[in-house]
C-alpha positions in Angstrom: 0.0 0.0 0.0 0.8 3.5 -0.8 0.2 6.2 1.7 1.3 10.0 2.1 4.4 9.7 4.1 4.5 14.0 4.1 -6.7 3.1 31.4 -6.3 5.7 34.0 -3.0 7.5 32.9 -4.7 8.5 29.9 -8.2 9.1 30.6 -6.8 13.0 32.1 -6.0 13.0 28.3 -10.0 12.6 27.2 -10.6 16.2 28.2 -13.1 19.1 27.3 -10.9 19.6 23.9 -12.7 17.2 22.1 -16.3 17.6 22.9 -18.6 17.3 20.2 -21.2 19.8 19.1 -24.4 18.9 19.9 -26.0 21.1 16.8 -26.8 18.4 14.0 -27.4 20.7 11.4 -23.8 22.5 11.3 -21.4 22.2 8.4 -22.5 21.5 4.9 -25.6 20.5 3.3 -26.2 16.8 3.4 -27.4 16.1 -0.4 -26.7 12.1 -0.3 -27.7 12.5 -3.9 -25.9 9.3 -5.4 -26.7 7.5 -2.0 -28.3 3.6 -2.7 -30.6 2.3 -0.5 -31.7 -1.3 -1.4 -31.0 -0.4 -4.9 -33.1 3.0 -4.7 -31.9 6.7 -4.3 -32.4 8.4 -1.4 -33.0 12.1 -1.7 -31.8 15.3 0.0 -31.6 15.6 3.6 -30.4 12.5 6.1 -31.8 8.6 6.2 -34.8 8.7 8.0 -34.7 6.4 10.9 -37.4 4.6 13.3 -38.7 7.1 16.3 -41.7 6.9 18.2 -41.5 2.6 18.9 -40.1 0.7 21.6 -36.6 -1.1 21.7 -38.3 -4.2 22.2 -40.8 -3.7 19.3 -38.1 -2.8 16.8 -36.3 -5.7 17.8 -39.4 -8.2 17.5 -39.8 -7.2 13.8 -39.3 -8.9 11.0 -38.9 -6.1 8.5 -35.3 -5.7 10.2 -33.0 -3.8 9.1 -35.2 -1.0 7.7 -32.9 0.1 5.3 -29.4 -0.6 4.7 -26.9 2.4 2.8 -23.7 1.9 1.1 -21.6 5.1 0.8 -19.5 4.3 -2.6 -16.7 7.6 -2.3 -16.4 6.9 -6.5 -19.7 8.9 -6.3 -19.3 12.2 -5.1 -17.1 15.3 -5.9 -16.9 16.1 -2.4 -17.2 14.3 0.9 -19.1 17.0 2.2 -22.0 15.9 0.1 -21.9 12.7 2.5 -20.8 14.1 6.1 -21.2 17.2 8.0 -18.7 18.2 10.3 -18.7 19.4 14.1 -14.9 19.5 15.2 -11.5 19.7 13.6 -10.8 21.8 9.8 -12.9 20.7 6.9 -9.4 20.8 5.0 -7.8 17.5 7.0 -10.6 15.6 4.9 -9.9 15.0 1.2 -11.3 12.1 -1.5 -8.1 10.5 -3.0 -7.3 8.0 -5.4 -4.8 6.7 -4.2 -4.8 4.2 -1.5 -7.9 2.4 -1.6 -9.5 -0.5 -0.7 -11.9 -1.2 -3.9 -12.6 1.3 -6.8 -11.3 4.3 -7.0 -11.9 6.8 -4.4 -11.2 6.5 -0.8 -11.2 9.1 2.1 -7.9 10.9 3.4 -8.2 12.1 6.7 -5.1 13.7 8.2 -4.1 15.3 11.7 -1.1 17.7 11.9 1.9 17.7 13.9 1.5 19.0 17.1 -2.5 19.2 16.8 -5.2 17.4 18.9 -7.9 17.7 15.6 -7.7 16.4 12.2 -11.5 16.8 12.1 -14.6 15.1 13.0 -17.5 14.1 10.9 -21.1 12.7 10.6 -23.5 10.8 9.2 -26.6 12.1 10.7 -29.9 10.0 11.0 -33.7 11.6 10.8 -35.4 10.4 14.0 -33.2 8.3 15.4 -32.2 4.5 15.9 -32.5 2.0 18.5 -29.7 -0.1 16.6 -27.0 0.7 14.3 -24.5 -2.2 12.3 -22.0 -0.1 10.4 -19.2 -1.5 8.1 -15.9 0.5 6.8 -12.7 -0.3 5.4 -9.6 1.7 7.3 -5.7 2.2 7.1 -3.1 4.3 8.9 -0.4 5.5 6.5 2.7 3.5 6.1 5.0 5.6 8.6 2.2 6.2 11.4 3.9 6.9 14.5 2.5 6.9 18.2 5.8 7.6 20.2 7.4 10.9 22.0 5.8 10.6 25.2 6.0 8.3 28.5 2.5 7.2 28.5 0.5 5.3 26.1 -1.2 7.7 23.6 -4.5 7.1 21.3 -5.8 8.8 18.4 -9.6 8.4 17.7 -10.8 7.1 14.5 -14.3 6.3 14.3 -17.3 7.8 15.6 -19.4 4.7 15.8 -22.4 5.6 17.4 -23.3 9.0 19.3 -26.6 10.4 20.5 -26.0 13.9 20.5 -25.6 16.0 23.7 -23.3 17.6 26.7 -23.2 14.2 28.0 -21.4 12.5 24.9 -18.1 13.4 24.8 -15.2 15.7 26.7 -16.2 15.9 30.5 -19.8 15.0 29.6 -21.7 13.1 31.9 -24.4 11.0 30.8 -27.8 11.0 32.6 -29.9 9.1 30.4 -31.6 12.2 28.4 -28.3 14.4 27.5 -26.3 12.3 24.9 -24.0 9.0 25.1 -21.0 7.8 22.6 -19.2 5.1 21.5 -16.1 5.6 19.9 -13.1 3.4 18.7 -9.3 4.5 18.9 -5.7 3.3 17.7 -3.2 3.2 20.5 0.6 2.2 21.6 -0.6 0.6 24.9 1.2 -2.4 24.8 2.5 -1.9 21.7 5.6 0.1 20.4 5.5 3.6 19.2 5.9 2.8 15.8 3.4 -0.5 15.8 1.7 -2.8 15.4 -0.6 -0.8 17.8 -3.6 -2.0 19.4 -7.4 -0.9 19.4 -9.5 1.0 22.4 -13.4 1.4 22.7 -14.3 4.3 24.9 -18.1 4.7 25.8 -19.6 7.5 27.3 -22.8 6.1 29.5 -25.3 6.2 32.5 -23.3 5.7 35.4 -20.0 6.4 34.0 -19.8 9.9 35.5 -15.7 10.7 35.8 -16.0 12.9 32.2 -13.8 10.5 30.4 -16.0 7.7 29.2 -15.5 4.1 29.7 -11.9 2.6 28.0 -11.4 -1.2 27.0 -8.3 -1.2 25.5 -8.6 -4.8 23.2 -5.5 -6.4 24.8 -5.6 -10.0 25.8 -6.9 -10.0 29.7 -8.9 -6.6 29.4 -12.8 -6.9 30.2 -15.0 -7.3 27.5 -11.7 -7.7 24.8 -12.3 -11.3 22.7 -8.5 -10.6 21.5 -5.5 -8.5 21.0 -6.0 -7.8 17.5 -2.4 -5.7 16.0 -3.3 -2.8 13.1 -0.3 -2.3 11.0 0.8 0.2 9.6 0.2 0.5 5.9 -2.5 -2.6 6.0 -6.4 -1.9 5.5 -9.1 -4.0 7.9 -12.0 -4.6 7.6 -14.3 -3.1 10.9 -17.7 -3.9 11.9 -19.1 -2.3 14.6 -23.0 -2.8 16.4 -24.5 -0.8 18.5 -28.2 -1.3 20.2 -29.8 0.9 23.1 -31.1 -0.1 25.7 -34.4 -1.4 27.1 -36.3 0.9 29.0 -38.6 0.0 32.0 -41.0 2.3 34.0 -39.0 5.1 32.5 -35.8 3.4 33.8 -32.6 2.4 31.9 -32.3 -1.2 32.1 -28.4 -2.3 32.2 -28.9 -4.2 28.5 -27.4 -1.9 25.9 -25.2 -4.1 23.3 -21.9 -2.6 21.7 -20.1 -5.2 19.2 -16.7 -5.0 17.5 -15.3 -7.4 14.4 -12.1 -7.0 12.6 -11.5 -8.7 9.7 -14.7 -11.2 10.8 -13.6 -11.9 13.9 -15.6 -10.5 16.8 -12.5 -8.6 18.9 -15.2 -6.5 21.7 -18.4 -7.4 23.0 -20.1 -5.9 26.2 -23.7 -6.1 26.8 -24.4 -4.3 30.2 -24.8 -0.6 29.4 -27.2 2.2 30.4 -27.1 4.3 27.5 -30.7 6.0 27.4 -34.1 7.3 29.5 -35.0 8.8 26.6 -36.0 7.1 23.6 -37.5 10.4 21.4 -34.8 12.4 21.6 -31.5 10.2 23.4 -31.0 7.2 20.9 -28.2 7.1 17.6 -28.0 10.5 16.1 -25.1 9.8 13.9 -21.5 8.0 13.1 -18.7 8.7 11.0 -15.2 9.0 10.3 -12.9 11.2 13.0 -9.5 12.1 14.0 -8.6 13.3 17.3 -5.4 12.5 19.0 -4.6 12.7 22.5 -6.1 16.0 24.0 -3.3 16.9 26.9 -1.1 15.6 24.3 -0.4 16.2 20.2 0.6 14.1 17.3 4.2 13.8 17.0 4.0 14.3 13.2 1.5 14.9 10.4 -0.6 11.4 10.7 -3.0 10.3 7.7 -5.9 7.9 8.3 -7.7 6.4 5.4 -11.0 4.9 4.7 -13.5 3.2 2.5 -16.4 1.3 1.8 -18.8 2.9 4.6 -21.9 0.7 4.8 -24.8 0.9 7.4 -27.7 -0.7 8.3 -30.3 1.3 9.8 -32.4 -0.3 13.0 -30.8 -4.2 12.5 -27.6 -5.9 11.0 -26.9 -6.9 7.4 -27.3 -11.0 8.2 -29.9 -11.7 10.8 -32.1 -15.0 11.4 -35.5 -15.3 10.1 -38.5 -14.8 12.8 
């Protein structure tokens, strides 16, 4: 592959610097106008998703998924036709042609030396979702580089599943009605600065009220990690994430949220214990996307590229499921 070359100790890092807006109609317009959905187009403004229903209905249905999009980057002139963004410079995100996963367009998203933000972006959902299964192909460039401090560092690279709010990100603190993330990082904990490095999942949720979220790193022996999986440099994987609220009983959060991570097909993070939501009109899946934030009490040592490709999504279910 080609690429442009040009815990507790770090949850202090996860710090107000990288708090997400909580406006979802900032940045550019969201046309999706070459978007397919089950072989139709969908038109201007974002996917509609499912409000107004019970966890436990959607989940009884048959008609699952209600929709499932694939976001081929071969089809736009600009990425901002796809995502709107809420942190970081528009200008760290570029379409490029080269590397890619398949065809021949892929996302270039970079963070600069001695900067926390690349830039963060979204994918934003009309209504809502109780459940989420996303896909997407990703890469670090070939001379990615983790190292210059004492302390393991992490950069974030996917958002995979925020409902917007004070309480999803950067000293938020969840209370069931005011937003709740999960997020998926690269990091050098346990690994050396220059990799392989390893993977983190950080969730922001009821009850974990420190302002940091919740970190797994997913290192053999860490709760909830079903591996150590190693992301080289250079290499793309394949990463499959799903995320499902919460029941709610009585107007209480029952402790049954689901968060799911694969890597090349091979689940590597599974935890199903987590209040996420009180609040299914207006506290359930607003949005995902690609991101790049690294550190926040601490910068990237040099320019650092991320790449991507091949975003799929299926709304309110998974792409395989069993028959009722």
């Amino acid at each position: 592959m080609t690429t442009n070359t040009t815990d507790a100790e770090n949850r202090a890092a996860e710090d107000a610097t990288e708090r997400e807006s909580n406006e979802k109609t900032t940045g550019a317009g969201m046309t999706r106008r070459r978007t397919l959905q089950l072989g139709t187009l969908v038109g201007a403004g974002s996917v509609l998703g499912v409000a107004g229903i019970g966890a436990d209905a959607a989940a009884a249905s048959c008609d699952r998924p209600d929709s499932v999009v694939h976001l081929d980057y071969d089809d736009y002139d600009s990425w901002e036709e796809i995502y709107r963004v809420s942190n970081g410079d528009r200008d760290n995100m570029t379409i490029v042609s080269d590397p890619t996963a398949s065809g021949e367009s892929a996302l270039q998203l970079r963070v600069n030396e001695n900067q926390h933000w690349g830039v963060s972006t979204h994918y934003d959902f009309e209504g809502g979702l109780f459940e989420l299964t996303g896909r997407v192909s990703f890469a670090l460039n070939t001379n990615w580089t983790m190292g210059g401090r004492n302390a393991p560092s992490n950069c974030r690279l996917w958002n995979c599943a925020i409902a917007l709010g004070e309480g999803s990100a950067g000293g938020g603190d969840p209370d069931g009605t005011n937003g709740w993330s999960n997020r998926m990082y690269v990091t050098d904990r346990g690994a050396d600065p220059n990799g392989p490095f390893h993977l983190l999942s950080n969730t922001y949720h009821m009850g974990n009220g420190d302002g940091t979220g919740d970190h797994t790193y997913l290192i053999d022996g860490e709760e909830y990690a079903q591996g150590s999986p190693e992301i080289e440099p250079g290499v793309w994987y394949d990463f499959e994430y799903y995320v499902c609220v919460n029941t709610v009983t009585d107007g209480e959060a029952n402790a049954d949220g689901i968060v799911r991570y694969w890597l090349d097909d091979e689940l590597i993070f599974e935890r199903e214990n987590f209040k996420f939501t009180e609040d299914y009109d207006d506290n359930i899946i607003d949005t995902n996307g690609p991101v790049g934030h690294y550190g926040g009490r601490y910068t990237a040592p040099q320019n650092l590229y991320a790449y991507y490709d091949d975003h799929s999504m299926a709304l309110n279910g998974e792409f395989e499921f069993d028959s009722c």
